[in-house]
DSSP file (Angstrom, degrees, kcal/mol; ACC not computed):
  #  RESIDUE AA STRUCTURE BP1 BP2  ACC     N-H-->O    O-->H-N    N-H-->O    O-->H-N    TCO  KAPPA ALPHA  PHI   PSI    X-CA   Y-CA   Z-CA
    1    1 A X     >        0   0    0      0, 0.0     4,-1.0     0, 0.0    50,-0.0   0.000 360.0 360.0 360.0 -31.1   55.1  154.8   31.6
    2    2 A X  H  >  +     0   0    0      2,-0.2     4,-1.2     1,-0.2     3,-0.3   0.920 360.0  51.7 -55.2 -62.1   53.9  151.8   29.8
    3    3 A X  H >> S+     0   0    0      1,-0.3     4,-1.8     2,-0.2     3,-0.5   0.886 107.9  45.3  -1.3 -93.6   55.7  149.9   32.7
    4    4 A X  H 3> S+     0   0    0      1,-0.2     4,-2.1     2,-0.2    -1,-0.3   0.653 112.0  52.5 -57.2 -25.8   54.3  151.4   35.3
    5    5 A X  H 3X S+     0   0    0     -4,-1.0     4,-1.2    -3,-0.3    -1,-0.2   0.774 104.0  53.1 -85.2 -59.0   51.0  151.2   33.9
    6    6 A X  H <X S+     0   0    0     -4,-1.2     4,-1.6    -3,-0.5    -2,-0.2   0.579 111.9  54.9 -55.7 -44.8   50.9  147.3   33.1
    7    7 A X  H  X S+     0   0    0     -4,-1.8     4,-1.2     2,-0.2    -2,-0.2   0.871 107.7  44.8 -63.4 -55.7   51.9  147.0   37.1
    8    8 A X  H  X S+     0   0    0     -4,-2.1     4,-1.6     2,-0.2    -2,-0.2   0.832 110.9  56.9 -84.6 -13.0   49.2  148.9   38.2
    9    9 A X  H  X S+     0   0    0     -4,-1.2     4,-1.7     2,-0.3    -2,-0.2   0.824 111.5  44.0 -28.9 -55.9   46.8  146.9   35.9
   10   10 A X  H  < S+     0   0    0     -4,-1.6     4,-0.2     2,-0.2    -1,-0.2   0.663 105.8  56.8 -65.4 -32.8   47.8  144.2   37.3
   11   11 A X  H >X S+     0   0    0     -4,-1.2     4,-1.6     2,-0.2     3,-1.2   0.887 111.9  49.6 -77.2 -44.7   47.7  145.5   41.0
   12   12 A X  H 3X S+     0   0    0     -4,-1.6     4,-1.9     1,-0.2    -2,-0.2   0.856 104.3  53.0   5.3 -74.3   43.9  146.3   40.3
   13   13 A X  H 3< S+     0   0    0     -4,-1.7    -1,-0.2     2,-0.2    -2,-0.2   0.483 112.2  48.5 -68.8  -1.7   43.2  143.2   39.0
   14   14 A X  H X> S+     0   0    0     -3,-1.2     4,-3.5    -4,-0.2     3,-1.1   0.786 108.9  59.4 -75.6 -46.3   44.8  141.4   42.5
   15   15 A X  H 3X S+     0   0    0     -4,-1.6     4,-0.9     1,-0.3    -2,-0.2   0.619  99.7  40.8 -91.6  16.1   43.2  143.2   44.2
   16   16 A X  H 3< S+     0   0    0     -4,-1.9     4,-0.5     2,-0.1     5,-0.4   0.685 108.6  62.4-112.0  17.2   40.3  142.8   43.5
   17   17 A X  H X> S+     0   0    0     -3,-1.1     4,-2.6     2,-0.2     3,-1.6   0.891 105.8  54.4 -62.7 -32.7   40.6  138.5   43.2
   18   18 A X  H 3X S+     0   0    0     -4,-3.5     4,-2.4     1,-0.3     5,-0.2   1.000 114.1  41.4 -88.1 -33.7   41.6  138.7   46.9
   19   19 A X  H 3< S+     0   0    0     -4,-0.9     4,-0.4    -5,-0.4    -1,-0.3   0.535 112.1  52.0 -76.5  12.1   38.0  140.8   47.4
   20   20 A X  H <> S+     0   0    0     -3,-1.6     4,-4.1    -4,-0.5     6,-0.3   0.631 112.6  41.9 -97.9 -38.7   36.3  138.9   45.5
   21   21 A X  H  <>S+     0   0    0     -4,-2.6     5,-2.2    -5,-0.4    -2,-0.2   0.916 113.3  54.7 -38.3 -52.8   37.6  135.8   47.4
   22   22 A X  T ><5S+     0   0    0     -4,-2.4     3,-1.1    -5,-0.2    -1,-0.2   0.947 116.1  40.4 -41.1 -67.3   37.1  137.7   50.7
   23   23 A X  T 345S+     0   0    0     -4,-0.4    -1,-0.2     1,-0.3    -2,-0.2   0.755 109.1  53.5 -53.8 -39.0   33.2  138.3   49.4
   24   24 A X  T 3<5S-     0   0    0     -4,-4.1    -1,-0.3    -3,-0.2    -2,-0.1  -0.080 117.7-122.2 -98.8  49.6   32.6  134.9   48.0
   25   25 A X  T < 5S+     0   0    0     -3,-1.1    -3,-0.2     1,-0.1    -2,-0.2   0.816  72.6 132.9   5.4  63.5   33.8  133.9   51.9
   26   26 A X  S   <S+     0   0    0     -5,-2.2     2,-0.3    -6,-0.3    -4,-0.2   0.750  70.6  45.0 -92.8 -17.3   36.9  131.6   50.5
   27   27 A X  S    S-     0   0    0     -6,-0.2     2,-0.2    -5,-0.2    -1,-0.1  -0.901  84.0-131.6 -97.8 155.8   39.1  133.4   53.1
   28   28 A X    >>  -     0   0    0     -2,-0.3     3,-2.6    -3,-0.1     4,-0.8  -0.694  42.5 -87.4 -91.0-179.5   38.5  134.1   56.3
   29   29 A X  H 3> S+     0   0    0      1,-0.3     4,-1.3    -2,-0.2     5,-0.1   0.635 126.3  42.4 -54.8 -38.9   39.2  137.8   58.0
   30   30 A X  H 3> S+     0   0    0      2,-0.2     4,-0.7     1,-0.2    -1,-0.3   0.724 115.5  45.3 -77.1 -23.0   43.1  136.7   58.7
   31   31 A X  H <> S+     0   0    0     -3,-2.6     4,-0.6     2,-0.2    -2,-0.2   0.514 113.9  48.6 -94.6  -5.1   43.7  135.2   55.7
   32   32 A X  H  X S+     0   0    0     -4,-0.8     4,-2.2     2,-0.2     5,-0.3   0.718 112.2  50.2-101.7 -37.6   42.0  138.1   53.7
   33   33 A X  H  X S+     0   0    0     -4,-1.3     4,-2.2    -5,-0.2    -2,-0.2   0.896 115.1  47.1 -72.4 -29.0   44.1  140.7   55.8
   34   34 A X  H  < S+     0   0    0     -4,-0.7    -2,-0.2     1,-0.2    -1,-0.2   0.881 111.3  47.9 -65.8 -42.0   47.4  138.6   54.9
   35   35 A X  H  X S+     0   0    0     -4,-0.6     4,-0.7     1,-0.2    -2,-0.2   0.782 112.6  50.6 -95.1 -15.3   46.6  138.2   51.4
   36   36 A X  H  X S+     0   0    0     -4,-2.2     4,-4.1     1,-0.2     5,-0.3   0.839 113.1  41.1 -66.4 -38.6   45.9  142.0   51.1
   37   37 A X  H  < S+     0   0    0     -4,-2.2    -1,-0.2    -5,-0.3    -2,-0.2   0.224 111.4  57.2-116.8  38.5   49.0  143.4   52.7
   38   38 A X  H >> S+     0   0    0      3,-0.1     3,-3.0     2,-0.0     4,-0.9   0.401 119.4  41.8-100.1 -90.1   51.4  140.4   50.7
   39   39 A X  H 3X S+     0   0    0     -4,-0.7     4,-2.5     1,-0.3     5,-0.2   0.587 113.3  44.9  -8.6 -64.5   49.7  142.2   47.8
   40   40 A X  H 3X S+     0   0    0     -4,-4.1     4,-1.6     2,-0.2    -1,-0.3   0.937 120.8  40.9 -49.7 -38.0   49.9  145.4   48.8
   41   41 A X  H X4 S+     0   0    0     -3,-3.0     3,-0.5    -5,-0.3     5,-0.3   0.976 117.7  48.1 -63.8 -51.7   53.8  145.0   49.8
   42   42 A X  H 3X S+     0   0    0     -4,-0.9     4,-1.1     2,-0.2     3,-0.3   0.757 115.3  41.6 -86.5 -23.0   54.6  142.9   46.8
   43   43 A X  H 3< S+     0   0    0     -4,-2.5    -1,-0.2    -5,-0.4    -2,-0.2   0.640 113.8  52.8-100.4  -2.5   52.9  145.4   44.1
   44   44 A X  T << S+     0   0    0     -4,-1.6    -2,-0.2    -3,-0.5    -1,-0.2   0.174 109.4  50.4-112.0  11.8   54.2  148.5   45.8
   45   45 A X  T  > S+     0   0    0     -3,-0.3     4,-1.0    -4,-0.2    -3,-0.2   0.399 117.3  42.1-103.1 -29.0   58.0  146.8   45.7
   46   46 A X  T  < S+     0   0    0     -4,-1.1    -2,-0.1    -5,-0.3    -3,-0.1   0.610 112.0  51.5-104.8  19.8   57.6  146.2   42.2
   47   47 A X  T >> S+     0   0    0      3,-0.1     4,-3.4    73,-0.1     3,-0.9   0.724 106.8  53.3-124.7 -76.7   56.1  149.2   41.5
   48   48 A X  H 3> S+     0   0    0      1,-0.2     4,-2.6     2,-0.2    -2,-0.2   0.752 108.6  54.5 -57.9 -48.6   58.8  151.1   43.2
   49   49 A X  H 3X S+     0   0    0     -4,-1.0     4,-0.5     2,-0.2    -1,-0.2   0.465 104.6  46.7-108.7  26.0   61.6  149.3   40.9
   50   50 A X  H <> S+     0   0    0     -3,-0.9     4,-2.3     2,-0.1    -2,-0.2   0.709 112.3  47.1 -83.1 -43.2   60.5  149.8   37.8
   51   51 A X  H  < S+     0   0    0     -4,-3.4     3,-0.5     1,-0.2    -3,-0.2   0.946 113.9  59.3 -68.3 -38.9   59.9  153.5   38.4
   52   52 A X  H >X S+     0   0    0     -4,-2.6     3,-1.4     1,-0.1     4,-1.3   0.957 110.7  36.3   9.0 -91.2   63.5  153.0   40.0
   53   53 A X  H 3< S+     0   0    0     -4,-0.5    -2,-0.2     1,-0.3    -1,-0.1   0.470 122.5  40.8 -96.5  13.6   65.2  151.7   36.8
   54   54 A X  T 3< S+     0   0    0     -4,-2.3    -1,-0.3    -3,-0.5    -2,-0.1   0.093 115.0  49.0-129.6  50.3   63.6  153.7   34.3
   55   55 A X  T X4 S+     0   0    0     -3,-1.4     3,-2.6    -5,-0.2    -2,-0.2   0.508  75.1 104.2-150.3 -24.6   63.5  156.8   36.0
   56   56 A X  T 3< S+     0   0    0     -4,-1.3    -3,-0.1     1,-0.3    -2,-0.1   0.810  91.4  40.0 -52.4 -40.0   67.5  157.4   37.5
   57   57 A X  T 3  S+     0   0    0     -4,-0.1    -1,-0.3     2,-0.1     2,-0.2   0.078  97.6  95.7-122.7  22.7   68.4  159.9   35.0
   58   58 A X  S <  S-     0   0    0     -3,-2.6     2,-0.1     1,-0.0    -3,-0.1  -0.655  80.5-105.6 -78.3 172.7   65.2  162.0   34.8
   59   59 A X     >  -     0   0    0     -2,-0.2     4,-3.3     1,-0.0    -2,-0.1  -0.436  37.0-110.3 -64.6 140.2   64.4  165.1   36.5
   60   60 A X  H  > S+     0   0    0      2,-0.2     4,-2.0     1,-0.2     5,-0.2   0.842 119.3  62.3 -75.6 -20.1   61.8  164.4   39.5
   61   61 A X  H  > S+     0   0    0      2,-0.1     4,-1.8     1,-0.1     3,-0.3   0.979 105.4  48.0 -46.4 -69.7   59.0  166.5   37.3
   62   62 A X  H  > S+     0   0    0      1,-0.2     4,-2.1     2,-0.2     5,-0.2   0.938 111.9  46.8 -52.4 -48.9   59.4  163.7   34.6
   63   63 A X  H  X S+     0   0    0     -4,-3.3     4,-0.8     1,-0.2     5,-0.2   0.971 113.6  48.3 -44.0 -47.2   59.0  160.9   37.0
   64   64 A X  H  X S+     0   0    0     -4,-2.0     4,-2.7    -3,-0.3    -2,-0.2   0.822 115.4  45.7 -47.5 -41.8   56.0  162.5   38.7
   65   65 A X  H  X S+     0   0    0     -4,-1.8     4,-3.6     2,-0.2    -1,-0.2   0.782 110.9  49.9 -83.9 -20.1   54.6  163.0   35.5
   66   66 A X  H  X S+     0   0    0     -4,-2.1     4,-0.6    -3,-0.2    -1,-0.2   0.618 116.0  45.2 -77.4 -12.8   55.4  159.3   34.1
   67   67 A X  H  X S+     0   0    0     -4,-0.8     4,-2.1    -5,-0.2    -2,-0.2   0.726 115.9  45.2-110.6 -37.8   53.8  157.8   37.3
   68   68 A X  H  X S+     0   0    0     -4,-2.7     4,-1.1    -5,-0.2     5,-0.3   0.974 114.3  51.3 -58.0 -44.8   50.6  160.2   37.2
   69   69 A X  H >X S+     0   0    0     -4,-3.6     4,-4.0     1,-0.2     3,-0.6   0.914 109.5  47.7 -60.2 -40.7   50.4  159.5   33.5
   70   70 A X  H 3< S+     0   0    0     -4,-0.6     4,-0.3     1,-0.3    -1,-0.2   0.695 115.3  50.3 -87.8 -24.4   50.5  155.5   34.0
   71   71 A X  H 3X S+     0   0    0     -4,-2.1     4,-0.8     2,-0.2    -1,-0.3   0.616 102.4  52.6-111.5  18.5   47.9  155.9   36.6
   72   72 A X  H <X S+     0   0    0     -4,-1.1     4,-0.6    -3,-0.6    -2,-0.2   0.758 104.7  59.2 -86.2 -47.4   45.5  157.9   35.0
   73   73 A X  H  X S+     0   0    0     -4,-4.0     4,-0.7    -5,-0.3    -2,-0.2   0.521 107.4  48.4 -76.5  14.2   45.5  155.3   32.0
   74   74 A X  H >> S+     0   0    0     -4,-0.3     3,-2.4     3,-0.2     4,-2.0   0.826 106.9  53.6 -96.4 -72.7   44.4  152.5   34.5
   75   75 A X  H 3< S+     0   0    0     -4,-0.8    -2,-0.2     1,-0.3    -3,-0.1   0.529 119.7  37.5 -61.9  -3.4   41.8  154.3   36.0
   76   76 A X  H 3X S+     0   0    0     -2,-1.0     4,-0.9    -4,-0.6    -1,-0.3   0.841 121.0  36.3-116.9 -14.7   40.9  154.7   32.8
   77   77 A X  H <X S+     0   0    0     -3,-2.4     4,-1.1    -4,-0.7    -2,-0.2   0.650 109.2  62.5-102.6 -12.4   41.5  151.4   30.9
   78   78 A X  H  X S+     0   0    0     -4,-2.0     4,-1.7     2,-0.1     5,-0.2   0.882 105.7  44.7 -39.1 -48.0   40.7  149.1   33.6
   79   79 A X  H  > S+     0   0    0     -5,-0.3     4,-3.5     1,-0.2     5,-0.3   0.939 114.0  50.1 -69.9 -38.6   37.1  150.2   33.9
   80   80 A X  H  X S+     0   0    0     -4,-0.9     4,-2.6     1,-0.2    -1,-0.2   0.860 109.0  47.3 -67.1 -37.0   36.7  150.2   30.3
   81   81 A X  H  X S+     0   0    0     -4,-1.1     4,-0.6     1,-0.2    -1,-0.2   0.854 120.9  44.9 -73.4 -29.2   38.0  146.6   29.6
   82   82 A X  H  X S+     0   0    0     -4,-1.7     4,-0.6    -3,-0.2    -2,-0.2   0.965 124.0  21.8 -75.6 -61.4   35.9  145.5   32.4
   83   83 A X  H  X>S+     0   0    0     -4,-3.5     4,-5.1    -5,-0.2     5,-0.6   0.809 105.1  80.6 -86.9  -5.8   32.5  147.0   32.3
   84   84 A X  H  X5S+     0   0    0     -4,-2.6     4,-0.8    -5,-0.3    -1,-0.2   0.926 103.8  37.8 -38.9 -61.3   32.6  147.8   28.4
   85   85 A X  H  X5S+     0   0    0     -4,-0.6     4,-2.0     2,-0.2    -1,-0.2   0.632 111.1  59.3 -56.8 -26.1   31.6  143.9   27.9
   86   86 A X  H  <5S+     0   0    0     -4,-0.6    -1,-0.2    -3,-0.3    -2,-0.2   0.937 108.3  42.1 -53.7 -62.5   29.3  143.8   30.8
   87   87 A X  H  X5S+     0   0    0     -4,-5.1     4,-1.1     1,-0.2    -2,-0.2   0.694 113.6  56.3 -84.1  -1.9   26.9  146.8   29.3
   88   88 A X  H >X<S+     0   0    0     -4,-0.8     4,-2.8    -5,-0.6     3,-0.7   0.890 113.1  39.7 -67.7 -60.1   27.3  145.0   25.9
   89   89 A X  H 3X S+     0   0    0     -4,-2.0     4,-1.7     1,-0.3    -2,-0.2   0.713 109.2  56.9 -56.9 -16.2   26.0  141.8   27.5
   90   90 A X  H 34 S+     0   0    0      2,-0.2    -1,-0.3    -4,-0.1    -2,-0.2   0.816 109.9  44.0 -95.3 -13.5   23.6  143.5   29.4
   91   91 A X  H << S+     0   0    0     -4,-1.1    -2,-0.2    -3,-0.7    -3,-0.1   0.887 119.2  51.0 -65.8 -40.5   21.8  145.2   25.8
   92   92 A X  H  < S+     0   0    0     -4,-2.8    -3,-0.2    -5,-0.1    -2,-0.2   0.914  98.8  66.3 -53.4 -63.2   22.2  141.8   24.4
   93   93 A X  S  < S-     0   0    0     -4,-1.7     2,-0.1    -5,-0.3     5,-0.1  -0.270  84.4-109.3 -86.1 158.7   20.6  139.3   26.9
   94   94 A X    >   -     0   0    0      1,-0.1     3,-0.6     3,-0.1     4,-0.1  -0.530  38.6-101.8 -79.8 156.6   17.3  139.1   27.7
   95   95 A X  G >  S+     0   0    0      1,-0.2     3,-1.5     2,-0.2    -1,-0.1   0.673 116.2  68.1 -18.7 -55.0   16.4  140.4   31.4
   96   96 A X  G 3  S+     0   0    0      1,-0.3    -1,-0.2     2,-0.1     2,-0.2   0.859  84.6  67.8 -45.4 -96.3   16.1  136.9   32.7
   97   97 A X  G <  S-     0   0    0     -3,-0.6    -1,-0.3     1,-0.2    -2,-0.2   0.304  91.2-155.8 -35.0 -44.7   19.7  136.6   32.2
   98   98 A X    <   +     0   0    0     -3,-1.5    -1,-0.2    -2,-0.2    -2,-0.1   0.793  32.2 158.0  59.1  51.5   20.1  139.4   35.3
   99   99 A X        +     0   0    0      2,-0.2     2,-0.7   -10,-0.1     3,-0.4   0.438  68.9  73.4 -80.0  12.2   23.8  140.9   34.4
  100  100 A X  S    S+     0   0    0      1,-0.2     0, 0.0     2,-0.1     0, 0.0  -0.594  88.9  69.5 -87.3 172.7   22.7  144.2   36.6
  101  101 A X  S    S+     0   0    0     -2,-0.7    -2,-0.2     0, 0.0    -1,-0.2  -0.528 108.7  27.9 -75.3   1.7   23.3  141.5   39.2
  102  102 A X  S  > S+     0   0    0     -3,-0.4     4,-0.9     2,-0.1     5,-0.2   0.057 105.1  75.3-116.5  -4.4   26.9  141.6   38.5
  103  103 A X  H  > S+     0   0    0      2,-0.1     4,-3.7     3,-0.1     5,-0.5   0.926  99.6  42.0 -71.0 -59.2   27.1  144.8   37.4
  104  104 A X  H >> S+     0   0    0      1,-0.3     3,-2.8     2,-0.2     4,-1.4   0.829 114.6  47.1 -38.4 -95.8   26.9  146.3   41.1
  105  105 A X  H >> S+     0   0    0      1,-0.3     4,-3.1     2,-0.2     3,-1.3   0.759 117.7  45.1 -23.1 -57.7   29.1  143.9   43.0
  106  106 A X  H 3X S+     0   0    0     -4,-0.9     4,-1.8     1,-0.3    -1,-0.3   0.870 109.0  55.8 -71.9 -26.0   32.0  144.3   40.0
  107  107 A X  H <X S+     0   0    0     -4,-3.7     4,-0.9    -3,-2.8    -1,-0.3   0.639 110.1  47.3 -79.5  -7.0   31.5  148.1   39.9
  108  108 A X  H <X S+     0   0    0     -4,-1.4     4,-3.1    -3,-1.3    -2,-0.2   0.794 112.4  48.0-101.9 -35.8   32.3  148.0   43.7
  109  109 A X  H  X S+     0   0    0     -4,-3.1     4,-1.8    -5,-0.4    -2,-0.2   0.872 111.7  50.1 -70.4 -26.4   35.4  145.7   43.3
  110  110 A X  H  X S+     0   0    0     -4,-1.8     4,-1.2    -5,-0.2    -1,-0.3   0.711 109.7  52.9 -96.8 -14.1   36.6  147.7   40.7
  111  111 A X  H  X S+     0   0    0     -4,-0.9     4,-1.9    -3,-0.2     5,-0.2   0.943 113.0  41.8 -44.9 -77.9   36.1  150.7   42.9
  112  112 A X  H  X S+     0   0    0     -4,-3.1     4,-0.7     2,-0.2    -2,-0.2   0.798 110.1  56.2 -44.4 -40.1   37.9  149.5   45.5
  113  113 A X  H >X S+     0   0    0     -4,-1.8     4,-3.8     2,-0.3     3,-0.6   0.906 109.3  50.4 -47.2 -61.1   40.9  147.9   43.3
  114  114 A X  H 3X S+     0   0    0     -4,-1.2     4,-3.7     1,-0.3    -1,-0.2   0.922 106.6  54.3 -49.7 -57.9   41.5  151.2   41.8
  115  115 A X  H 3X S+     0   0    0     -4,-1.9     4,-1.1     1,-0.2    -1,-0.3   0.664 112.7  43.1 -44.0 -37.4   41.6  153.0   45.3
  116  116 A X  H <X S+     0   0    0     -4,-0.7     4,-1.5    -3,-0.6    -1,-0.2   0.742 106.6  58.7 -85.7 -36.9   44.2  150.7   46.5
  117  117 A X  H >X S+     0   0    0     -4,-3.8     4,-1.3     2,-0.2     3,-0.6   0.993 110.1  47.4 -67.7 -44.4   46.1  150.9   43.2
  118  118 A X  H 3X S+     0   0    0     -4,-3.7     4,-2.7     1,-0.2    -2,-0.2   0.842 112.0  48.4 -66.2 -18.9   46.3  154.9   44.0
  119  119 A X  H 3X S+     0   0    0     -4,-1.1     4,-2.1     2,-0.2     5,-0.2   0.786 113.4  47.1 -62.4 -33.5   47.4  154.3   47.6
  120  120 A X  H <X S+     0   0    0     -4,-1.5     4,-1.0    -3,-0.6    -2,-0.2   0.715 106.6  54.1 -87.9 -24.3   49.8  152.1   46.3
  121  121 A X  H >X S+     0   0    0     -4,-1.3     3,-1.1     2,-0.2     4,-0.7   0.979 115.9  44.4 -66.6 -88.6   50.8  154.7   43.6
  122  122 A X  H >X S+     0   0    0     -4,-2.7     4,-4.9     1,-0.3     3,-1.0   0.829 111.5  55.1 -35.1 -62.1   51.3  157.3   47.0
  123  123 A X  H 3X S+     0   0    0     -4,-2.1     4,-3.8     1,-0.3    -1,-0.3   0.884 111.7  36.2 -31.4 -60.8   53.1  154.9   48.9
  124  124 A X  H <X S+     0   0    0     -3,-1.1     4,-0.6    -4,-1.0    -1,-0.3   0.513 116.8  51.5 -99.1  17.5   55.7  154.0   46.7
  125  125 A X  H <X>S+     0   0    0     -3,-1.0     4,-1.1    -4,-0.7     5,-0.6   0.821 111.0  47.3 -77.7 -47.3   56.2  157.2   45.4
  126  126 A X  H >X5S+     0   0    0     -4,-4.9     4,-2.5     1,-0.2     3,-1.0   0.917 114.0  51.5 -42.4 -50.8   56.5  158.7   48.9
  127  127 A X  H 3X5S+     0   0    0     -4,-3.8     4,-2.4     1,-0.2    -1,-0.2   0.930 108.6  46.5 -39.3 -54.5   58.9  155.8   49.7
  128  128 A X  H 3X5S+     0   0    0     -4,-0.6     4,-0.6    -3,-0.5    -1,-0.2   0.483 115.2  54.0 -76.5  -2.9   61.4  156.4   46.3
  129  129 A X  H <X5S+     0   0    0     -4,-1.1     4,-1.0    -3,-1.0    -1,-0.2   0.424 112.0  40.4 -89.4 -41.0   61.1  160.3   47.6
  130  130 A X  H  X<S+     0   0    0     -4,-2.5     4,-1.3    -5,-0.6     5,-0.2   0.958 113.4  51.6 -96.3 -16.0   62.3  159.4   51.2
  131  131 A X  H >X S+     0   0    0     -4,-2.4     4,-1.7     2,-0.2     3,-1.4   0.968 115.2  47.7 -62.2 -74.3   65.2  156.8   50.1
  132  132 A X  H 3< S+     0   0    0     -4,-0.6     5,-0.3     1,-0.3     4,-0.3   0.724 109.0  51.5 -53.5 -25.9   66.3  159.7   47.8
  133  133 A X  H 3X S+     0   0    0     -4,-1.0     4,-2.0     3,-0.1    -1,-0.3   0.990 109.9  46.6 -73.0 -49.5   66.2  162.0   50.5
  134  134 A X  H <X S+     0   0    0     -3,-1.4     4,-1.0    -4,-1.3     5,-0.5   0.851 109.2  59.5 -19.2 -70.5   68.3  159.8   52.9
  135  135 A X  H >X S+     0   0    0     -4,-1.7     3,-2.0    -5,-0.2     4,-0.7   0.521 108.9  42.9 -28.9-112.8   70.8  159.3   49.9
  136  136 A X  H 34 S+     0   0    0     -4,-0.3     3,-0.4     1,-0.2    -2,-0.3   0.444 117.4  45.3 -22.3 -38.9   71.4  162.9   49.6
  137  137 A X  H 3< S+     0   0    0     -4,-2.0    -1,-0.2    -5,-0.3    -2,-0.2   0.441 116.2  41.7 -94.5  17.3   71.6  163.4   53.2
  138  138 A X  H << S+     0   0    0     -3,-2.0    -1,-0.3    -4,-1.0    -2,-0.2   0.209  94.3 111.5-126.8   3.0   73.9  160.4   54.0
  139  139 A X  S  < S-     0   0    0     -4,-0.7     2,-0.0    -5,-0.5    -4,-0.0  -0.579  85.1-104.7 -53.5 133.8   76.0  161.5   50.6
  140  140 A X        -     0   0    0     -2,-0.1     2,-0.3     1,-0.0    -2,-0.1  -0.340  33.0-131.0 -47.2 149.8   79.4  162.8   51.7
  141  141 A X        -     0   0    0     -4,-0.1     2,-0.1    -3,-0.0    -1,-0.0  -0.848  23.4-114.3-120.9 140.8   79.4  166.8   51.5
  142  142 A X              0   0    0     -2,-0.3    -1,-0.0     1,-0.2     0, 0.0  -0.463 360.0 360.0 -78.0 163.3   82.7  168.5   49.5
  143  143 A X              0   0    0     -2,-0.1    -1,-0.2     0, 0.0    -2,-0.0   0.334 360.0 360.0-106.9 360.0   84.7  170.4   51.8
């Protein structure tokens, strides 16, 4: 679970570099739609083979429940590691400083990041659900 967990952490935290790149205009509109679905592709293939190779000999309840668990604890320890320091910094510094002027913009990235990590979640589970279906049904049947 740990795994899986660490994966989507990391898929959160691409995506939102490639929107903040997109936002601070370092890509343009093709190079921001390229670098989203290499991301997408590449963090829902590796995604898809860990829960693979630590998942063959569970029961599909226990997978379900080992990929729900791992993405309930990014949704919940991404936001924390991120804005925890934020609203510290923002109690600490004086006003002048203006950290609600990052708060917004990061609370949106991190919105979005998170939303892509659970599409990415759906995706490759739906994928490791239709290979396995396709096994069974290209398995030879005893006579």
């Amino acid at each position: 679970m740990l795994a899986l967990a660490a994966i989507d952490g990391a898929g959160a935290v691409l995506f939102g570099l490639v929107y903040a790149a997109a936002g601070a205009h370092l890509l343009t509109q093709g190079a921001f739609v390229v670098a989203l679905a290499v991301a997408f592709g590449a963090i829902t293939a590796t995604w898809m083979h860990v829960e693979r190779s630590g998942g063959r000999h569970r029961d599909a309840l226990s997978r379900l429940g080992r990929a729900t668990g791992a993405l309930a604890l990014t949704l919940f320890a991404v936001p924390a590691v991120v804005l925890m320091p934020l609203f510290v910094l923002r109690e600490g510094l004086p006003a002048e400083a203006n950290v609600d002027a990052l708060l917004r913009p990061i609370m949106v990235l991190l919105l979005i990041s998170l939303s892509l990590v659970a599409l990415v979640n759906l995706v490759g589970g739906g994928l490791v659900v239709a290979a396995a279906l396709l096994r069974r049904l290209r398995a030879p049947r005893p006579s």
